[in-house]
C-alpha positions as CSV (number, residue, x, y, z in Angstrom):
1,X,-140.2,-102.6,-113.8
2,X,-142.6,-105.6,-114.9
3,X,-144.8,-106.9,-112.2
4,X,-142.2,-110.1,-110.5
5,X,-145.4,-112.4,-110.6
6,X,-144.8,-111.9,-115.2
7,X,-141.5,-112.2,-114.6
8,X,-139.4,-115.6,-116.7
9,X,-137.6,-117.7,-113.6
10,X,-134.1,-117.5,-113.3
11,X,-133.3,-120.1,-115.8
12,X,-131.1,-120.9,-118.6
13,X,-134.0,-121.8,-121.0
14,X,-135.5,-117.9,-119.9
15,X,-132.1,-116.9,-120.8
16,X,-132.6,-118.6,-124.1
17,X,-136.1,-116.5,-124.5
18,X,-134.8,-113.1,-123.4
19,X,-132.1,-113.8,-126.7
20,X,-135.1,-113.8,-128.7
21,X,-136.7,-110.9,-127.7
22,X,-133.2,-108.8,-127.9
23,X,-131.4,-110.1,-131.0
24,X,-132.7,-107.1,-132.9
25,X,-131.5,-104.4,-130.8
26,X,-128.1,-106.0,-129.7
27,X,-124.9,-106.8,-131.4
28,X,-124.0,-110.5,-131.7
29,X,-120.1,-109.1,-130.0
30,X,-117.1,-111.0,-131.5
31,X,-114.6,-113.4,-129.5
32,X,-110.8,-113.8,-130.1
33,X,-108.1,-115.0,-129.4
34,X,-104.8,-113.7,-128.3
35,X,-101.7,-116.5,-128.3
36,X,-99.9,-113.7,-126.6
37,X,-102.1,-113.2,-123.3
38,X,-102.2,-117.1,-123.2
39,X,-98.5,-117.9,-122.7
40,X,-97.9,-115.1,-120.1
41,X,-101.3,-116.4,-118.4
42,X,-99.6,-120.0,-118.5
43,X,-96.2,-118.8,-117.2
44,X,-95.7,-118.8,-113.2
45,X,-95.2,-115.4,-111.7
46,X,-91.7,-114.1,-110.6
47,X,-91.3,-114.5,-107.2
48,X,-90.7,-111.4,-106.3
49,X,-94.3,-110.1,-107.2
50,X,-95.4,-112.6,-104.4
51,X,-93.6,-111.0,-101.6
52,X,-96.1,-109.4,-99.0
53,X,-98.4,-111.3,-99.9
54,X,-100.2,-115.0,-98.3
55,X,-97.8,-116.4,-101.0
56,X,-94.4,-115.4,-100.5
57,X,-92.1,-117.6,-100.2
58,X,-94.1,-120.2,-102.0
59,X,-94.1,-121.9,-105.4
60,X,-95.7,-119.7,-107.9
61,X,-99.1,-121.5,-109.9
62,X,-98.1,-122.9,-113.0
63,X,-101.3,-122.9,-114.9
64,X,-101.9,-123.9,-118.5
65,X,-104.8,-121.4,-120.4
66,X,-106.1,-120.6,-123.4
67,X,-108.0,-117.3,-123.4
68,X,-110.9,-116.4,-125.2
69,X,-112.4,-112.8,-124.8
70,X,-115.8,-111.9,-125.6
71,X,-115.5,-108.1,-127.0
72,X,-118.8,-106.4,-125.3
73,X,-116.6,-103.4,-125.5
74,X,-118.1,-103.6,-129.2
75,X,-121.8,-103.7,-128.0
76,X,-124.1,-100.9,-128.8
77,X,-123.2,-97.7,-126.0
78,X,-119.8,-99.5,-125.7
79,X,-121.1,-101.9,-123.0
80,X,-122.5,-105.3,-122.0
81,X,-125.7,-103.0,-120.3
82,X,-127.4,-102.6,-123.7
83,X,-128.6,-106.3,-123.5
84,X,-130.5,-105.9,-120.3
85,X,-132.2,-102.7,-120.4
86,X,-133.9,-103.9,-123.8
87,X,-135.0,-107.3,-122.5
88,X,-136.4,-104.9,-119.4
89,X,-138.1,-102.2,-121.5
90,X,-139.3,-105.4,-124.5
91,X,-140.9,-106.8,-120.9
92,X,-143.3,-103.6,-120.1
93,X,-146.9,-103.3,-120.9
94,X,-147.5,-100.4,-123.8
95,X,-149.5,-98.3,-120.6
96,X,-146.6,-99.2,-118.3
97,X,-143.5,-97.6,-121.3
98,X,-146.3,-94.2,-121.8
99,X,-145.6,-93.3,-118.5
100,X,-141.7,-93.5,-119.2
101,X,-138.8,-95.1,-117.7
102,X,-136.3,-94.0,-114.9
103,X,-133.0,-95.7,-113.2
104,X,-129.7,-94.8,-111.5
105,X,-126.5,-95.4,-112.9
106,X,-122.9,-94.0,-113.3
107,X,-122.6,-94.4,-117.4
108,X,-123.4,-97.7,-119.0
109,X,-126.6,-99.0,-117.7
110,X,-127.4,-95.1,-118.3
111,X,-126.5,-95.0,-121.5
112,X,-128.4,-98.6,-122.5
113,X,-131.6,-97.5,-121.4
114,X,-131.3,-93.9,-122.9
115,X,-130.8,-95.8,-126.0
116,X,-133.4,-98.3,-125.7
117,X,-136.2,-96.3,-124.7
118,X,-135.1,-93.5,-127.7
119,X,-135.7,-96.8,-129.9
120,X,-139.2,-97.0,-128.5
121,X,-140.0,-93.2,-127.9
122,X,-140.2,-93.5,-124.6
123,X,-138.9,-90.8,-122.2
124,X,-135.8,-91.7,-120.1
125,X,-134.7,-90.3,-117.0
126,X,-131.6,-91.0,-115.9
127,X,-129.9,-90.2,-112.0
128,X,-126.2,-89.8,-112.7
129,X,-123.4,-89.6,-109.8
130,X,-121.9,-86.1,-110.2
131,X,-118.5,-88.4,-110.6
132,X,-119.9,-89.9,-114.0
133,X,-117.0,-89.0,-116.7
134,X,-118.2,-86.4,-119.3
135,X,-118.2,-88.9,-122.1
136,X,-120.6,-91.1,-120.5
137,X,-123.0,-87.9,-119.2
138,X,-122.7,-86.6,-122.7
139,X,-123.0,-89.9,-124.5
140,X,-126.6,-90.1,-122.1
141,X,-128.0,-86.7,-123.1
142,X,-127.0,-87.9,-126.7
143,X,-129.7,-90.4,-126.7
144,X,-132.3,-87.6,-125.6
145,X,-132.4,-88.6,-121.8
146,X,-133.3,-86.6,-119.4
147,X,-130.2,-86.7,-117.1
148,X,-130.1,-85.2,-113.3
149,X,-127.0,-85.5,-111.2
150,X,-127.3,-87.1,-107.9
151,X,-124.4,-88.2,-105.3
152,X,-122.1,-90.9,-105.8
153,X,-123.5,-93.7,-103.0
154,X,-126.2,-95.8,-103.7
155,X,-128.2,-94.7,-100.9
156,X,-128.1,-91.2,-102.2
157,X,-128.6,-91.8,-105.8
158,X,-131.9,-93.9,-104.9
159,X,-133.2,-90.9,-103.0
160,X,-133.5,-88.5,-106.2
161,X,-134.9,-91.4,-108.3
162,X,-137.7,-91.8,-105.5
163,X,-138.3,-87.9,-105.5
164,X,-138.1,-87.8,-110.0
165,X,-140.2,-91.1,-109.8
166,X,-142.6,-89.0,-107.5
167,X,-143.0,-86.1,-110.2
168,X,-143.3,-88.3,-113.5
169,X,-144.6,-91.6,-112.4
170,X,-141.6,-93.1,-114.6
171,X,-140.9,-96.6,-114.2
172,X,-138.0,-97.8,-112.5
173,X,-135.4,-99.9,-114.1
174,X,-132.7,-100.4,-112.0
175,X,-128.9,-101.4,-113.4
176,X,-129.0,-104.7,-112.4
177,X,-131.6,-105.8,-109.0
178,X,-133.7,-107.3,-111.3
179,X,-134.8,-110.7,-113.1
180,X,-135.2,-109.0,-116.1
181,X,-132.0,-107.1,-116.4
182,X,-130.5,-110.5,-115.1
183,X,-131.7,-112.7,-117.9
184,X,-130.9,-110.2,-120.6
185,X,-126.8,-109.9,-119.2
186,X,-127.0,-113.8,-119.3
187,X,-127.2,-113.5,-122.8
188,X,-124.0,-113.1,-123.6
189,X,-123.0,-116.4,-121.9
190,X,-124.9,-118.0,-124.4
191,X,-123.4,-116.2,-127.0
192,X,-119.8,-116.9,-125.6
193,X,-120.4,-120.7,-125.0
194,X,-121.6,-121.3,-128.7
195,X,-118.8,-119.2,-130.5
196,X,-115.9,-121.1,-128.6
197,X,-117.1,-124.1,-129.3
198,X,-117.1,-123.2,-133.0
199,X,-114.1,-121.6,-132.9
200,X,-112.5,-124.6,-131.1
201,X,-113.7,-127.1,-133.6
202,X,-112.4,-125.2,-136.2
203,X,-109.2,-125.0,-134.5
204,X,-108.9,-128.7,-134.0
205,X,-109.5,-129.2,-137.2
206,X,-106.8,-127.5,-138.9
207,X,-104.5,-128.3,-135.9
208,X,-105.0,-131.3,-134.2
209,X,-105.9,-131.0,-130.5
210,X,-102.5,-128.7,-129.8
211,X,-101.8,-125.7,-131.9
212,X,-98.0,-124.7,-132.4
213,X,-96.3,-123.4,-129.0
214,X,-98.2,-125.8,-126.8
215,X,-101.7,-123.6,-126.7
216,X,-104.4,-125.8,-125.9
217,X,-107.1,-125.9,-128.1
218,X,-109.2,-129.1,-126.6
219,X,-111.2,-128.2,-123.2
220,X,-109.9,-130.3,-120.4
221,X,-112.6,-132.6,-118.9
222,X,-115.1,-132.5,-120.9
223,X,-116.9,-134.0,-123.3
224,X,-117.5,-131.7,-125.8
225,X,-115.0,-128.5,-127.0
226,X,-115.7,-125.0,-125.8
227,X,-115.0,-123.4,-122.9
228,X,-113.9,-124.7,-119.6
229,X,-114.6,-121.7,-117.2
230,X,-115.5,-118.0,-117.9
231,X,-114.6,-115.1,-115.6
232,X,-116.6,-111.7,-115.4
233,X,-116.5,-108.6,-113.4
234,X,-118.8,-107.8,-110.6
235,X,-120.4,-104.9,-109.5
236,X,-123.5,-104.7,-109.1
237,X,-124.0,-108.8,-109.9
238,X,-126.2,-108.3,-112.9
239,X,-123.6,-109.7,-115.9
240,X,-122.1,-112.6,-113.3
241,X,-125.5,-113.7,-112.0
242,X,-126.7,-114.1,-116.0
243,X,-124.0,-115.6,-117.1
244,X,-124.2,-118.0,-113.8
245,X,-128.4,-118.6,-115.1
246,X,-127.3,-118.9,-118.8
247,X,-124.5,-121.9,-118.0
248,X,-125.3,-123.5,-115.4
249,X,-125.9,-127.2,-116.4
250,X,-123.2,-127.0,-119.1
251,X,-120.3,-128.3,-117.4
252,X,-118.7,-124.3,-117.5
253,X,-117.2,-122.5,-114.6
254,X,-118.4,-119.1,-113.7
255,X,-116.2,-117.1,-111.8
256,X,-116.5,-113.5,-110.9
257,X,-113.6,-111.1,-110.2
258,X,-113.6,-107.6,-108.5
259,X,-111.0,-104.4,-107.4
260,X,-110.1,-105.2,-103.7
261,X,-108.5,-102.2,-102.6
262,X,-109.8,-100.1,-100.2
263,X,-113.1,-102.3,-99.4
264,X,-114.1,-102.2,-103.0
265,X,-114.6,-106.6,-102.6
266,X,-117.9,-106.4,-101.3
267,X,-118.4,-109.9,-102.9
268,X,-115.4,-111.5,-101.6
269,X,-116.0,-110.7,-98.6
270,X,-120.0,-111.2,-98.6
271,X,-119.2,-114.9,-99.8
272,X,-116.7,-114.9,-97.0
273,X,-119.2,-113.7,-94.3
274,X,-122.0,-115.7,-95.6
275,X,-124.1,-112.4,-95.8
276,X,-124.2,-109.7,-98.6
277,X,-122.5,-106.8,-98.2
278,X,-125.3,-103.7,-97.8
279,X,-122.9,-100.8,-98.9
280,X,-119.3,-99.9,-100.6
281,X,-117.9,-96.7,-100.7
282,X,-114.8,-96.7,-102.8
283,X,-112.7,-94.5,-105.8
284,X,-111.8,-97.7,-107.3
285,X,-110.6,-96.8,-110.9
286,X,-112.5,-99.5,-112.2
287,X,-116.2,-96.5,-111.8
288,X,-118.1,-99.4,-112.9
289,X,-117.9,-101.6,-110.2
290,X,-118.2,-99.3,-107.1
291,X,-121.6,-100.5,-106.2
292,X,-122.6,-103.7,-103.8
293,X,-123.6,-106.6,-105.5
294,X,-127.6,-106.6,-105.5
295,X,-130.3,-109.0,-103.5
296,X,-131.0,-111.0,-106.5
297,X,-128.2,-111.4,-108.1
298,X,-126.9,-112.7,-104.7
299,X,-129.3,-115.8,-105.0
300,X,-127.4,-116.8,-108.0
301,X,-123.8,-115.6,-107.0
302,X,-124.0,-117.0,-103.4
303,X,-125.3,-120.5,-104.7
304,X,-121.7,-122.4,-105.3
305,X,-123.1,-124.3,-107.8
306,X,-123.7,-121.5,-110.4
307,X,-121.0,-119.1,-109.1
308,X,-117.7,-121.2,-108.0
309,X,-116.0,-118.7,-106.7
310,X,-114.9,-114.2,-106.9
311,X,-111.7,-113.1,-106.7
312,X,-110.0,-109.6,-106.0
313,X,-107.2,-107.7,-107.7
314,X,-105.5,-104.6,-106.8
315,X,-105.5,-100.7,-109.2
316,X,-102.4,-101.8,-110.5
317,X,-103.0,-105.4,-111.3
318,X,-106.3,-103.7,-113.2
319,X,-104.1,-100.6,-114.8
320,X,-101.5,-103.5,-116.1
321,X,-104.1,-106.1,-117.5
322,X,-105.8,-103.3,-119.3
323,X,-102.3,-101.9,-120.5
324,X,-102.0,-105.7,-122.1
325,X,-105.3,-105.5,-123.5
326,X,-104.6,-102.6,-125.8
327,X,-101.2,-102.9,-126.4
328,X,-101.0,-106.9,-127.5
329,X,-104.7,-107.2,-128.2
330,X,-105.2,-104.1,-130.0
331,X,-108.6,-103.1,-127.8
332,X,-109.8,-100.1,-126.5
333,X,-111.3,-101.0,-122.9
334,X,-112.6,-99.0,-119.7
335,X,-110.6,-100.4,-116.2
336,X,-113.7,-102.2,-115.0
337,X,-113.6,-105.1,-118.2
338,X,-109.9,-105.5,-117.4
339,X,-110.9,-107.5,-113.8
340,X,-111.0,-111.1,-115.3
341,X,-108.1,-110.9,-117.1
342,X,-106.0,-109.3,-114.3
343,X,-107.3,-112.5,-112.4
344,X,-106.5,-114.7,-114.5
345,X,-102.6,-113.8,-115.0
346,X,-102.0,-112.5,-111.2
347,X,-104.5,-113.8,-108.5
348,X,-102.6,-117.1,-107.5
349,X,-105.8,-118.6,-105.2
350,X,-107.6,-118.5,-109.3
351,X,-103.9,-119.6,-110.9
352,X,-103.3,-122.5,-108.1
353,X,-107.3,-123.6,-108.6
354,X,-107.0,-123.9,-112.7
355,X,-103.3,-125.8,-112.3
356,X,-104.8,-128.0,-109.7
357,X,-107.9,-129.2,-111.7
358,X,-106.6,-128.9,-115.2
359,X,-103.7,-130.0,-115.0
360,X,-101.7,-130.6,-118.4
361,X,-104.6,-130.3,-120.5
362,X,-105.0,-127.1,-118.9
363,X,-108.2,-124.5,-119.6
364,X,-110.0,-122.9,-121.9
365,X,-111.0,-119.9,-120.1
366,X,-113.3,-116.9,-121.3
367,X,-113.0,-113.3,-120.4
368,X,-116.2,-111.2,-120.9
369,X,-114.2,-107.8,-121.8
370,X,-117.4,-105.9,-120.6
371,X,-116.8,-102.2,-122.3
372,X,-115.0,-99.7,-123.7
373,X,-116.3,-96.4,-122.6
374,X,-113.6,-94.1,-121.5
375,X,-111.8,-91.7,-123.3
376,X,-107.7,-91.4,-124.2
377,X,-107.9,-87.9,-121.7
378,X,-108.7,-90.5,-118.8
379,X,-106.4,-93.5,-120.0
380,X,-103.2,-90.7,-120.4
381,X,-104.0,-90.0,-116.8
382,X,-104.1,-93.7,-115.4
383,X,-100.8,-94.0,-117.2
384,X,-99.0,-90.9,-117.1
385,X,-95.1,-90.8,-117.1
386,X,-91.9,-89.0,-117.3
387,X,-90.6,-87.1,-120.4
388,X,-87.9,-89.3,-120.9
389,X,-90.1,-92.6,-120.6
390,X,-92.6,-91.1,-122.8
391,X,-90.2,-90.0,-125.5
392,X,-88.8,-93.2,-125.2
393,X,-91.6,-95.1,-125.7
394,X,-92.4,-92.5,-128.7
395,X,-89.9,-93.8,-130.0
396,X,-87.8,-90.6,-130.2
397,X,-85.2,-91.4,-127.8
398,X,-82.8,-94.1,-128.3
399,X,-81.9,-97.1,-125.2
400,X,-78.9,-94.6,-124.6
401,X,-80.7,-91.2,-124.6
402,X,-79.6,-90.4,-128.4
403,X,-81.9,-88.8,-130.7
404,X,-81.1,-90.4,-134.0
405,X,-82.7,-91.7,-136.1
406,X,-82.1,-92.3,-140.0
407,X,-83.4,-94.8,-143.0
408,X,-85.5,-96.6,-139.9
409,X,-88.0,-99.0,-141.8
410,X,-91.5,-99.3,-139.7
């Protein structure tokens, strides 16, 4: 990567300047709305999904939200990861991108850099996990990379980067340790901030401050209208640290959320601990998160004041928030992008936090949805079902097992 001492600080006006230098390779990624996901965000949870947990028997939050969602699922390679790999390679020296570029990653990050360096003609070589999904291997060769399979830990996809590194002299780019790949993630927050506010004070205007059905469309505390708090996933800390860099100052939460089963929370528990978390090991469905968060993003994430706080969820809290996400939403997204939102309608430590300090005004809370590459083969697995169930959801089979159907309009 470029030498750290020609690296930009980890600032929101170098956020501001990595923009510049990407706007022509990215996509400015759209953000909607859906009055759907708000209400059943803003409704308590029954208590019955609370038992075995710290909050059985308790009250459950009632929080008030209004979500936004920031579509990087719509981002060139399907992914956030297209934004920092083309601040890192716009960063190198024309000697340093002749000698090529080289980094380790299970899909996305792959993919951006394969695509960013094809842009440049510059040769990519990309470690992939021999767990990497076909479509994302593919997807990687697509854009000419040179792709050679590794294991699935960090520790053991590092090794074969050192030994290709070795033979080619490549440059490393890694997926997110970096101030480079950092600042060019944080782009997106800058994006997000300016298009709710926008949106917002388009809203107020045709609406007044509340919309129909009680959605909130002024942001509670502040000054100005926008966004109250945004939530992204963490893996590797690359997206939640830039975001963190591109906001803080503004007045906007950033929260991060993660799979906790199995040990996959390295960052919950890191914060917990007070240290960072060296290693994770985990089949979390959500593939792009099954890394520990890095050492500089961890400056940023472990500094309250720019992270406020990460929260876990469970496979099935992330296979239902995704299931919402294409079913209400209409959008196609992998399980790793559907961590914020299955935050934000079942962790209660987030839901008590936003009823506590909103209050009636409530939030206006963004969710970075941070891709879209998987393929319907994987998604039918993560929600396979009976024959009856399936036909029923079809369509095909009636509430009481008939198979009628005549003159049905659509």
């Amino acid at each position: 990567m470029a030498d750290p001492s020609r690296c930009l600080p980890l600032t929101r006006a170098s956020v501001q300047e990595a923009h510049k230098q990407i706007k022509p390779f990215v996509h400015l990624t759209p953000v909607t709305t859906c009055t759907a996901l708000s209400h059943l965000a803003s409704t308590p949870q029954s208590p019955a999904v609370l038992v075995d947990t710290p909050y059985e028997g308790q009250r459950p939050a009632r929080p008030k939200v209004n979500l936004f969602f920031k579509c990087e699922n719509y981002q060139k390679i399907g992914a956030f990861k297209a934004r920092g790999a083309n601040h890192a390679l716009s960063r190198l020296t024309h000697e340093e991108l002749k000698r090529g570029v080289i980094t380790h990653s299970s899909g996305n990050h792959a993919q951006a850099l394969a695509l960013a360096a094809s842009i440049r003609n510059v040769k990519a070589h990309i470690i992939m996990p021999t767990i990497s999904t076909p479509s994302k291997i593919a997807a990687t060769q697509g854009y000419g990379a040179n792709v050679v399979f590794s294991g699935s830990t960090s520790e053991e996809r590092e090794k074969v980067v050192a030994e290709v590194q070795e033979q080619t002299g490549a440059i490393l780019v890694p997926p997110y340790d970096h101030p480079d790949i950092i600042l060019g993630q944080g782009t997106m927050g800058l994006e997000f901030e300016a298009q709710v506010e926008e949106m917002t004070k388009a809203m107020q205007k045709d609406l007044g401050n509340t919309a129909l059905n009680g959605t909130i469309y002024s942001a509670a505390g502040r000054k100005n209208n926008g966004l109250d708090a945004v939530i992204t996933p963490c893996g590797g800390g690359g997206m939640l640290s830039g975001v963190a860099t591109a906001l803080h100052g503004t007045g906007i939460y950033v929260f991060g959320a993660e799979p906790n089963d199995n040990g996959t929370d390295d960052c919950v528990r890191g914060l917990r601990a007070g240290e960072r978390v060296t290693s994770v090991k985990t089949l979390t469905i959500a593939d792009g998160l099954r890394t520990p968060v890095g050492v500089i993003p961890w400056t940023v994430i472990s500094d309250p004041s720019k992270v406020r706080a990460v929260y876990g969820v469970s496979e099935e809290q992330i296979k239902s928030a995704m299931k919402l996400v294409m079913e209400r939403m209409k959008v196609f997204i992998e399980p790793s992008a559907a961590v914020g939102l299955a935050t934000v309608l079942y962790n209660e430590d987030f839901r008590h936090l936003v009823e506590k300090e909103a209050g009636e005004k409530g939030w206006n809370v963004g969710i970075v949805l941070s891709g879209g590459n998987t393929t319907l083969e994987a998604i039918s697995k993560l929600f396979e079902v009976n024959e009856q169930t399936g036909q029923r959801e079809e369509g095909v089979l009636g509430a009481k097992g008939e198979q009628v159907a005549e003159n049905v309009a659509g």
